[in-house]
N, C-alpha and C positions, 0 to 999 in steps of 0.2 A: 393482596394476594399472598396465600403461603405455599411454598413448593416444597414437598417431603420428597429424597432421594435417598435411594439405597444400593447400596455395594454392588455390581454386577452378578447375577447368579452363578455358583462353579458348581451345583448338586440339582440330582435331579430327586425327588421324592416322589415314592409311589407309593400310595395309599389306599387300602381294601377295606370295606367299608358291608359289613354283614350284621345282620338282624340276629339280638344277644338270645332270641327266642328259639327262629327257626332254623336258623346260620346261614340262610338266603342273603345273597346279595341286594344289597340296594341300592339301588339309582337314584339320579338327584339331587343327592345330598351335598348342601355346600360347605367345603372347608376352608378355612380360614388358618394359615398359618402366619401370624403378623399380619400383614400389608398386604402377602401375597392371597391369591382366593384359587381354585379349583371346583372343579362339581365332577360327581362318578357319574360315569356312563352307565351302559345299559349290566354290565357284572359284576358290577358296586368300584370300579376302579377309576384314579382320579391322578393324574402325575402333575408337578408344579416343580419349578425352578428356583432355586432359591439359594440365597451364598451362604458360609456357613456359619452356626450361630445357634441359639436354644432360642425355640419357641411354643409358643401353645397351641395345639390343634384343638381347633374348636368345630364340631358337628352342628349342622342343621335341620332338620327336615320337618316337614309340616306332619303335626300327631306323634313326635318320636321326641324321646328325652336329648335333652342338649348334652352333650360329653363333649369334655376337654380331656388334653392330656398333654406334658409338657414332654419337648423330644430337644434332643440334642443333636444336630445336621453337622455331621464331619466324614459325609461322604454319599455319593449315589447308595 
């Protein structure tokens, strides 16, 4: 058995999540920052905890292009 642990979270990130066509929001989209995961509600918003550190946001959604983008968390 292997157990992956990570730092307690000290930031909260909030992530908006709009369509690069219409500039509608979108729902259900899962992000992936590291380890941690979120998914947007219904106004494409999605908040996750996380301690701080550079990571990649990575997009998902079913029929839509995957986007990464690397961010740097040194603060809510």
């Amino acid at each position: 058995m292997t157990y992956v642990v990570s730092r307690q979270p000290e930031h909260r990130v909030t992530l908006h999540v709009i369509d690069k066509t219409s500039g509608a929001p979108l729902a259900d989209v899962e992000l992936r920052l590291g380890r941690f995961r979120a998914t947007t509600d219904d106004v494409g918003l999605a908040r996750v905890d996380v301690p701080c550190g550079t990571y990649q946001v990575v997009t998902w959604k079913w029929r839509y292009e995957v986007v990464s983008k690397n961010v740097d968390v040194v603060g809510d």
